[in-house]
C-alpha positions in Angstrom: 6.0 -10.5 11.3 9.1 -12.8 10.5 8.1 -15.4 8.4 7.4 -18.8 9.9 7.5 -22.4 7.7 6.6 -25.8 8.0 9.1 -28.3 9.7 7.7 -31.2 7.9 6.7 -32.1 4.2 2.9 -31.5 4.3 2.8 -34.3 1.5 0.0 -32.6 -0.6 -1.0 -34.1 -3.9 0.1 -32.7 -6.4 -1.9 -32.6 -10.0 -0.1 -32.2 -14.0 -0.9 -29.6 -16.1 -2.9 -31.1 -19.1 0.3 -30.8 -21.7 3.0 -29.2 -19.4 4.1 -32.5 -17.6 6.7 -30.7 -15.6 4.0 -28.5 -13.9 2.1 -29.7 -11.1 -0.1 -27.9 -8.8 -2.0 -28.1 -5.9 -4.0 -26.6 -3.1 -4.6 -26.2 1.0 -7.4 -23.8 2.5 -6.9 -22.4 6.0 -9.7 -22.2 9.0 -9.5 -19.7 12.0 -7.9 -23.5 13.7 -5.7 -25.5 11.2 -4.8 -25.7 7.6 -6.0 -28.5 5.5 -5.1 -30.3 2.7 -6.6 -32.7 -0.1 -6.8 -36.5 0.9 -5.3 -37.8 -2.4 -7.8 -40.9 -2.0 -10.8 -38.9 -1.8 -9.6 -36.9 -5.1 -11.1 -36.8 -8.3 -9.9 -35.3 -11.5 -11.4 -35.1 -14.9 -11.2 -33.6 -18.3 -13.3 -31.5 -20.7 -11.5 -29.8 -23.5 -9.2 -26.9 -22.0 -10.8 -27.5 -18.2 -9.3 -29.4 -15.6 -12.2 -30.2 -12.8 -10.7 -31.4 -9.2 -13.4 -32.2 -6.6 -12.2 -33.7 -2.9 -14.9 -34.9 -0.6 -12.8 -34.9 2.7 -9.5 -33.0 4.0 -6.4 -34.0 6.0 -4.4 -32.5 8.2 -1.3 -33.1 10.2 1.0 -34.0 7.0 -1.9 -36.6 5.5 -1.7 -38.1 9.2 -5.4 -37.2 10.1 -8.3 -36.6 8.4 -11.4 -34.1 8.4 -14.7 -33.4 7.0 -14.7 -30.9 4.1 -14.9 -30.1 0.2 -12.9 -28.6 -2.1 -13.9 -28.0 -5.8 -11.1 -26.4 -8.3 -11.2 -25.5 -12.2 -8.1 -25.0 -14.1 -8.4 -23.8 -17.6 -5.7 -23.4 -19.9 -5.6 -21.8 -22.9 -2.2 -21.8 -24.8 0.1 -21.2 -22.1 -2.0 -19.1 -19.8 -3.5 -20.9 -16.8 -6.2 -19.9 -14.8 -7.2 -21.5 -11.3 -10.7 -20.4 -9.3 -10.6 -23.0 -5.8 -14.0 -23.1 -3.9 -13.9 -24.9 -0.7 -16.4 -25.8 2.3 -16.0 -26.7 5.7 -17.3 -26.4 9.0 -14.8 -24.2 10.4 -14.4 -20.9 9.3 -12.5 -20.7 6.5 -10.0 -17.8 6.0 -7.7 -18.7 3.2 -6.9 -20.5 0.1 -3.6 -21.3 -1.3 -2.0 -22.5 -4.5 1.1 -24.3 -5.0 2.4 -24.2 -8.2 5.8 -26.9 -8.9 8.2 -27.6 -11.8 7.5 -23.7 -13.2 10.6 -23.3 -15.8 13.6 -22.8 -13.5 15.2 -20.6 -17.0 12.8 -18.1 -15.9 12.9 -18.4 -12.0 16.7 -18.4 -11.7 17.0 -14.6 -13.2 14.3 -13.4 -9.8 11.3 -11.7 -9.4 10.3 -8.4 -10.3 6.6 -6.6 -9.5 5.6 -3.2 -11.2 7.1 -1.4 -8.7 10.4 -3.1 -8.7 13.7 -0.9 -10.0 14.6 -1.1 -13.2 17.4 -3.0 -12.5 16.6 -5.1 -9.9 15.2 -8.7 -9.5 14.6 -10.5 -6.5 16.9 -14.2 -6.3 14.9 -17.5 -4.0 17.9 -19.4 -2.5 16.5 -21.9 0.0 17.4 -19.5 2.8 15.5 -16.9 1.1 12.1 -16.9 0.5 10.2 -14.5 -1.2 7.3 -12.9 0.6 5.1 -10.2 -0.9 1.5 -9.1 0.4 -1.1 -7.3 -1.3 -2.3 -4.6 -0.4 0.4 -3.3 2.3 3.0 -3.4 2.4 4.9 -4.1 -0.4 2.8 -6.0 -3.5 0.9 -3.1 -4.8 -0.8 -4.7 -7.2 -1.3 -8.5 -7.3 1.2 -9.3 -10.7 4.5 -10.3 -10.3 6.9 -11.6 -13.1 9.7 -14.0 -12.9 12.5 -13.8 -15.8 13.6 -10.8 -17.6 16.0 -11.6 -20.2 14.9 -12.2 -23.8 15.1 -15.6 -25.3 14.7 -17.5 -22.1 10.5 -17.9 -20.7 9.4 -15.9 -18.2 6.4 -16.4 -15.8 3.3 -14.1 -14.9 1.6 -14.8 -11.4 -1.5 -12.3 -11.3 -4.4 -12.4 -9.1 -7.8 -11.3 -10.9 -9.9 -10.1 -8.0 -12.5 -7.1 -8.6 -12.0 -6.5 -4.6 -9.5 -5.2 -2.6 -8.7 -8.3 -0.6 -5.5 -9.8 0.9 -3.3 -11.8 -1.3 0.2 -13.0 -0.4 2.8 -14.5 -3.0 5.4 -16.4 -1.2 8.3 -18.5 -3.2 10.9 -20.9 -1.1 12.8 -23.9 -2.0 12.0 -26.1 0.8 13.6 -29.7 1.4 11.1 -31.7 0.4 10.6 -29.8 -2.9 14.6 -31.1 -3.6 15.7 -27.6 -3.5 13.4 -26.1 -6.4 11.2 -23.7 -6.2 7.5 -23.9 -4.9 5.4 -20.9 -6.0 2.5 -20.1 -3.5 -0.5 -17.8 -4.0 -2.8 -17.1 -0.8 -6.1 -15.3 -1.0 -7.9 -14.2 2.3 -11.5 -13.4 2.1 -12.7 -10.4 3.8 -12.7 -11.3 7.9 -16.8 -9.7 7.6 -17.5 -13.0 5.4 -15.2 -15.8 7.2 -17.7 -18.9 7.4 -18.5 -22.1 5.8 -17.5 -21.3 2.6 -14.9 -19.6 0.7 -14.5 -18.9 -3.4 -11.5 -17.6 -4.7 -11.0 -15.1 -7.6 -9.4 -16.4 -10.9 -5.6 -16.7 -10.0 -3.4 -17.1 -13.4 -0.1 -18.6 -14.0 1.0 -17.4 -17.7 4.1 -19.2 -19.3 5.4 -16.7 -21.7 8.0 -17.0 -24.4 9.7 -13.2 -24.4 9.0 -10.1 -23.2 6.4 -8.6 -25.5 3.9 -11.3 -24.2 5.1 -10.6 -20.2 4.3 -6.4 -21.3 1.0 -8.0 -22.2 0.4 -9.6 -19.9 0.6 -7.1 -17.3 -1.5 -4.6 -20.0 -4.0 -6.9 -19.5 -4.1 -6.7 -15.7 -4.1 -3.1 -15.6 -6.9 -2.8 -18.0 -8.8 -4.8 -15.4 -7.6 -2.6 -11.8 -8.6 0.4 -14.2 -11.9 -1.1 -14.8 -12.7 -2.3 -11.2 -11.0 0.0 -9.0 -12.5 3.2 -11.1 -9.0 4.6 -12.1 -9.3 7.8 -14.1 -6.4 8.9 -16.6 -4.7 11.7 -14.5 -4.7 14.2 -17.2 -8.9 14.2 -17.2 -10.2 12.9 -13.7 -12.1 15.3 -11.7 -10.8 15.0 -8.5 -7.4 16.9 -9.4 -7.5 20.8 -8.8 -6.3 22.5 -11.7 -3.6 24.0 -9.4 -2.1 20.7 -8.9 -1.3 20.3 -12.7 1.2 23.1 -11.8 2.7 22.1 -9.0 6.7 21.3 -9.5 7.9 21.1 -5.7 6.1 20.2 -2.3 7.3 22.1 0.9 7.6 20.1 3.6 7.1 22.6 6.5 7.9 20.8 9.8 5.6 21.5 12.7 5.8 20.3 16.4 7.1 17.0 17.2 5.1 14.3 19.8 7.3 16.0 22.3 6.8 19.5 21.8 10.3 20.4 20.4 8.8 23.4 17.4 10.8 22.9 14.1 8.7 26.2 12.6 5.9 28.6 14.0 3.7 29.6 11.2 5.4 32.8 10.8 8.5 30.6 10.2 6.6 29.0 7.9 5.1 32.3 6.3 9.2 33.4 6.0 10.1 30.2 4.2 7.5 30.6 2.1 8.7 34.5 0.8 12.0 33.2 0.3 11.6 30.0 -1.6 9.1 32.2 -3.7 12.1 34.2 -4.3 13.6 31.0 -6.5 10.5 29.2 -8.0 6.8 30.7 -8.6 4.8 30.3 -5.9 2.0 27.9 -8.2 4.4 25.6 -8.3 4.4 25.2 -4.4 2.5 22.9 -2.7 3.7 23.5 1.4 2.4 20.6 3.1 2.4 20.9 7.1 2.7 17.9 9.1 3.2 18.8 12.8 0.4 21.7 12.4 -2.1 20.9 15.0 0.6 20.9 17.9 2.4 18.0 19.3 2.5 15.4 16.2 -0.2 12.5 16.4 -0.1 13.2 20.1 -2.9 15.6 19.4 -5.0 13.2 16.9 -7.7 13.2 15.8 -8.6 16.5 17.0 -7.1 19.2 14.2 -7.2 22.9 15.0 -3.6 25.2 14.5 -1.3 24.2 17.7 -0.9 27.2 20.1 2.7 26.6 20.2 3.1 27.6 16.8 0.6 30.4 16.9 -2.7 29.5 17.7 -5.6 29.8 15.1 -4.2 33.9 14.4 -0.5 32.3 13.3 -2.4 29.9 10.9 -4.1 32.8 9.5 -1.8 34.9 9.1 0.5 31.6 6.7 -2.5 31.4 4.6 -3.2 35.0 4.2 1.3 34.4 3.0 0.4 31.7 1.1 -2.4 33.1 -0.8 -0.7 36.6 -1.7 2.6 34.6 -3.2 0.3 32.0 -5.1 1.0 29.2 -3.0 -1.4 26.4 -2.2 -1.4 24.8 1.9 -2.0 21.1 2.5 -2.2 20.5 6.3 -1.9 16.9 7.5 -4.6 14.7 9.2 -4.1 11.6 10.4 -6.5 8.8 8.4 -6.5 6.4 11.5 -4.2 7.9 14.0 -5.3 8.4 17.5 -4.2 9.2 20.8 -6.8 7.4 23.2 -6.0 9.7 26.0 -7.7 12.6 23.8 -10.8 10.2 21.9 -12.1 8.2 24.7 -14.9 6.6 22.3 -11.7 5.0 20.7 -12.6 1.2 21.5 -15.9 1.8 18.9 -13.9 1.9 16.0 -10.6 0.4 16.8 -8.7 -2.3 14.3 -9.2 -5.9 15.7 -8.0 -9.0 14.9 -9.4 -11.0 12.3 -11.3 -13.2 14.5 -12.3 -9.9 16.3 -10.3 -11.2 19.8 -7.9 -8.2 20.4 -6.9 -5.2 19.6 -4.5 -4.6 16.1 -1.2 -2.9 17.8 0.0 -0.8 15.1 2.9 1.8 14.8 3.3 2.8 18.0 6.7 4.5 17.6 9.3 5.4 20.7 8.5 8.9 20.3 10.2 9.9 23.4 13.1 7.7 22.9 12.9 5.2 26.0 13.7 3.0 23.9 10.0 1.5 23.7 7.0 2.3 21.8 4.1 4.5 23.4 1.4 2.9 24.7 -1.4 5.4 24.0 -1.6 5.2 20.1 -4.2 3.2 18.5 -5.4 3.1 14.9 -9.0 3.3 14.2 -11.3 2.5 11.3 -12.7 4.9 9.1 -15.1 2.1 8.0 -17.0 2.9 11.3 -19.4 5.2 11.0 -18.5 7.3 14.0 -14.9 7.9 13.7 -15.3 8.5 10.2 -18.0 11.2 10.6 -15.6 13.1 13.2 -13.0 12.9 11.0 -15.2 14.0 8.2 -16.5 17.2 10.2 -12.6 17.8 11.5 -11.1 17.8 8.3 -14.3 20.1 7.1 -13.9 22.4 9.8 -10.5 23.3 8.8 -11.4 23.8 4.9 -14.0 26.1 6.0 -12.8 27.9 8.4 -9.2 28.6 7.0 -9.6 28.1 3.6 -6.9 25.4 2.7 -6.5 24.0 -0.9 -5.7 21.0 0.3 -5.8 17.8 3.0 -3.3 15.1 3.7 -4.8 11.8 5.0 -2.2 9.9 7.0 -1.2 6.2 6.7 -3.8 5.9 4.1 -2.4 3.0 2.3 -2.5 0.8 6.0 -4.5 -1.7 4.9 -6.5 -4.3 7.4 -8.8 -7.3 7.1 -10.8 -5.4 9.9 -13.8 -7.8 11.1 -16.0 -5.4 11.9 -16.1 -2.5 9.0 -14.7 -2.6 5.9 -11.9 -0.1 5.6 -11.9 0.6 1.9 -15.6 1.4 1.9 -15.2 3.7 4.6 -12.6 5.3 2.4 -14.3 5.8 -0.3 -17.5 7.2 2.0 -15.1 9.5 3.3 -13.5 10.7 0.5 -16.1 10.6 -1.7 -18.0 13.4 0.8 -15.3 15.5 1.0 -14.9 15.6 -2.5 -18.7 16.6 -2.4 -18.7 19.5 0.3 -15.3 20.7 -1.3 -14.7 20.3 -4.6 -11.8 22.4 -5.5 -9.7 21.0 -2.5 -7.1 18.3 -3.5 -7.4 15.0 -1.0 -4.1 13.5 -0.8 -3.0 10.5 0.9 0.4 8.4 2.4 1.3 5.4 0.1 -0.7 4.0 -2.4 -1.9 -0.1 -3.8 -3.7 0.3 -7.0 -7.1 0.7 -5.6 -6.0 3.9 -3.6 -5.4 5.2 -6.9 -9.0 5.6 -8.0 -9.6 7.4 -4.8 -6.9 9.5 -4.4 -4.9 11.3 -6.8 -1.5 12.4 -5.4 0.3 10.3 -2.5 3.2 10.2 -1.2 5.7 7.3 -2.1 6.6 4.7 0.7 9.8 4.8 2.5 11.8 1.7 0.8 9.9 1.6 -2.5 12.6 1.5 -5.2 12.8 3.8 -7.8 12.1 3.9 -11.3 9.4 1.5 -12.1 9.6 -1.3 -14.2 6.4 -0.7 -15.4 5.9 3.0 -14.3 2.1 3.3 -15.7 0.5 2.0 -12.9 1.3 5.0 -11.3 1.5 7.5 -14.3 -1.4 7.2 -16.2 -3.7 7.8 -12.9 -2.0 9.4 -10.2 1.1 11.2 -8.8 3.4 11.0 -6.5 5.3 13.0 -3.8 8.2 12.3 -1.5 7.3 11.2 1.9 8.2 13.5 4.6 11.1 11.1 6.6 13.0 11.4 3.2 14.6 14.4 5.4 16.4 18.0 4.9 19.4 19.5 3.4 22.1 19.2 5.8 22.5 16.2 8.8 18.4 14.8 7.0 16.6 15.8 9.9 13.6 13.9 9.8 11.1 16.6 11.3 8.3 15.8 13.3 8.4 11.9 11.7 10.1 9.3 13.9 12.9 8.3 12.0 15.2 11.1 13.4 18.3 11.4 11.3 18.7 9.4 8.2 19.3 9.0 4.7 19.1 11.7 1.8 16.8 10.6 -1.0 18.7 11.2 -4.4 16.9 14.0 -6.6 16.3 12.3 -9.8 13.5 13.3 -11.6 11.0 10.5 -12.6 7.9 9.7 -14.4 5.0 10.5 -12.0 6.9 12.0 -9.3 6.7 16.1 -8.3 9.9 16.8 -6.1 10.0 17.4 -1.9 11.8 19.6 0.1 12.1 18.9 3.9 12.3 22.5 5.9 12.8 22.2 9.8 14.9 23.9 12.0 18.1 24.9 10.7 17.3 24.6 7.2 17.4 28.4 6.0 19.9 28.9 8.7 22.5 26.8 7.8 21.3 25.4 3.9 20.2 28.0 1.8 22.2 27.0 -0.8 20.9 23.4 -1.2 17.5 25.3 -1.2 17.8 27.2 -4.1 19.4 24.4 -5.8 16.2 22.4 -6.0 14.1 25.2 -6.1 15.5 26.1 -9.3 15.8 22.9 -10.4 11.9 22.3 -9.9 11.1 25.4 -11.6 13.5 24.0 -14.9 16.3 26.8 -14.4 19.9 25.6 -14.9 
């Protein structure tokens, strides 16, 4: 989605800060049909020691032009310089969103950009009145609801953090619009879960914290990771369960490219099973992980049914790469898909399909151009593991393959693809899924694409997102839980072939080694053909040889 803005000043009032006369705030909530603001008339505001009460008995709309039954009821509460808002509002439409506005924050700290945890090192992001800042939580891009403006010391800088012991859909969005005179309005939206839109809505504590340097921004943000930790279940990575103790050893994931959607074979499994005795030749095979996207035959074209494609073998092929795998001390991860589907193959698809909030239509969702007629396919839904079942086929597909090939590991696609499905909600039917593989198969490592900091309490290796920079500014919200691999479009030595992923030809990841991060290798066609040399390079550089 592009983003879309007002054309018109929605004139909303706008309330001090007890002490901070420069800051001013204010709210709107959103219904499945219009957003609403406070009538400034039917707005009261009192004071009781560090707590600011607002209650409104009636809405408007339409830039203050109409008016509309409705409540809002807000707390602010400010201790030193840290604010914190909770918003409840009522009305008889259902209600789907609440947003903040926060004015006059100190433009010292705004000018130098916004940064999240995940943000480069180096790197802010710079508001002009052009361009807006626009992050959501949980996909794509927020991956955890903190974000800091201001970096340099001796100037403030500001902490925006939403406290919410749920994985629900927050937004921050920062512009400059005219009738703001150019500065900067700060915007924080919480959507409650589509299952509970209705009357009422109650937002989670959203803070604004003012600080003077740096060492109170670091604490800041220690602060909000002590609280993901505690709700989200995040287990230090050196002790949680869930990690075989073959992973610990891992130095270097194999990427061995399958089939693609249109049947073009990068590797049988004998290819494969080569690869594997030659990179063995370079780095031990424990510290190997080859993960196999393309296995099951024609990529996603064959979801979510998983057995070994006959193109590349048939069920004896697969055999005979983990019989390989196993005599060299390598460990295989196949890849299912945690949504993907091709209807033509799952008729029951409509079940357990991703709607719309308001549960009118059907969620279209990367549908790529597999076949290059320059459109995206048509047959490629995403489904909700939430439902009970999909997620039961999936469980007994992904089961299947454990028992009857004996892999040490799974890879659940798109697992980071978040929605505000109406019907089931998706991180429960995560964490039932997981949580029962985990059960049946103990010693098998359940791995996942992408990763928010919920994700992280669930699964304990992902790969990174295509476009997330790299290092971390605050690099412990990965590290001290999880790890991370390269994602399998980062592409191979020589013209980055892509694989059986969509992106074709493209860019070549640089091969810098970072906290939290185990090294990829992409293998397709022509790789030991034509690159043997850039091979070995990072094979020996994975397994610490000069």
């Amino acid at each position: 989605m592009y983003i879309n803005d007002l054309s018109y000043d929605p004139r909303d009032p706008l309330f001090e800060v007890p002490g901070m006369p420069t800051v001013r705030w204010g709210i709107q909530v959103f219904t499945t049909r219009n957003m609403y603001g406070l009538d400034p008339a039917r707005t009261q505001i009192t004071q009781e020691g560090s707590q600011t009460r607002l209650v409104c008995d009636q809405l408007s709309w339409g830039g203050q032009q109409q008016r509309s039954a409705g409540r809002v009821e807000a707390t602010l509460t400010r201790v030193g310089n840290v604010l914190t808002f909770r918003v409840q509002a009522q009305h008889a439409e259902p209600l789907k969103v609440v947003k903040l506005l926060v004015w006059g924050l100190p433009e010292a700290a705004l000018e130098q950009g916004w940064w999240q945890a995940i943000t480069a090192a180096d790197d802010a992001y710079q508001v002009t009145t052009t361009r807006p800042l626009w992050w959501n939580y949980p996909w794509r891009e927020w991956l955890t609801p903190w974000a800091c403006a201001g970096q340099a010391e001796g100037k403030p800088l500001v902490c925006v953090s939403v406290r919410d012991p749920e994985v629900r859909a927050k937004r921050l969005y920062v512009h400059r619009p005219p009738y703001a005179d150019s500065q900067s309005v700060v915007e924080v939206c919480f959507e409650e879960d589509a299952m509970r839109w209705g009357s009422q809505i109650a937002t989670p504590d959203i803070r604004v914290h003012i600080c003077a340097n740096k060492a109170e921004m670091q604490a800041d943000f220690d602060e909000h990771l002590r609280f993901v930790q505690q709700c989200f279940g995040l287990q230090a990575w050196e002790t949680r369960k869930d990690v075989p103790a073959w992973m610990r050893d891992v130095r270097l994931v194999l990427n061995l490219h399958g089939q693609h959607w249109t049947g073009y074979v990068f590797n049988t499994f004998d290819r494969m099973a080569e690869t594997l005795r030659f990179v063995t030749q370079h780095i031990p095979g424990k510290h190997l992980l080859a993960y196999i996207p393309g296995w099951e035959g024609r990529y996603y074209y064959a979801y979510p049914n998983y057995r070994p494609g006959e193109a590349l073998g048939g069920e004896a092929g697969f055999r005979r790469l983990v019989a390989t795998a196993n005599e060299l001390g390598v460990h295989l991860m196949p890849m299912f898909g945690m949504h993907g589907t091709n209807l033509q193959v799952y008729p029951d698809w409509e079940r357990s399909v991703f709607r719309s909030r308001t549960n009118s239509y059907v969620v279209g969702v990367n549908c790529p151009d597999w076949d290059t007629d320059r459109t995206g396919e048509d047959d490629q839904v995403f489904l909700n593991p939430g439902e009970p079942v999909f997620r039961q086929h999936l469980l007994e597909q992904v089961s299947a393959v454990i028992r009857d090939f004996g892999v040490s590991g799974v890879f659940l696609d798109t697992s980071a693809c978040w929605f505000n499905d109406p019907r089931h909600n998706l991180i429960e039917g995560y964490r039932l899924l997981i949580g029962e593989l985990n059960k049946r198969h103990p010693d098998v490592l359940v791995a996942g694409e992408g990763w928010f900091d919920a994700l992280l309490g669930l699964m304990p290796v992902n790969q990174t997102w295509l476009g997330i920079s790299r290092p971390y500014r605050q690099p412990r919200l990965l590290t001290d839980f999880a790890r991370v691999i390269g994602h399998l479009a980062e592409g191979a030595p020589g013209p980055v072939s892509t694989g059986v992923h969509e992106r074709g030809f493209t860019y070549k990841v640089e091969d810098t080694v970072m906290p939290g991060h185990i090294r990829s290798l992409g293998i397709v066609d022509d790789t030991l053909d034509h690159y043997r040399d850039d091979v070995i390079a990072v094979c020996r550089a994975a397994a610490g040889q000069s």
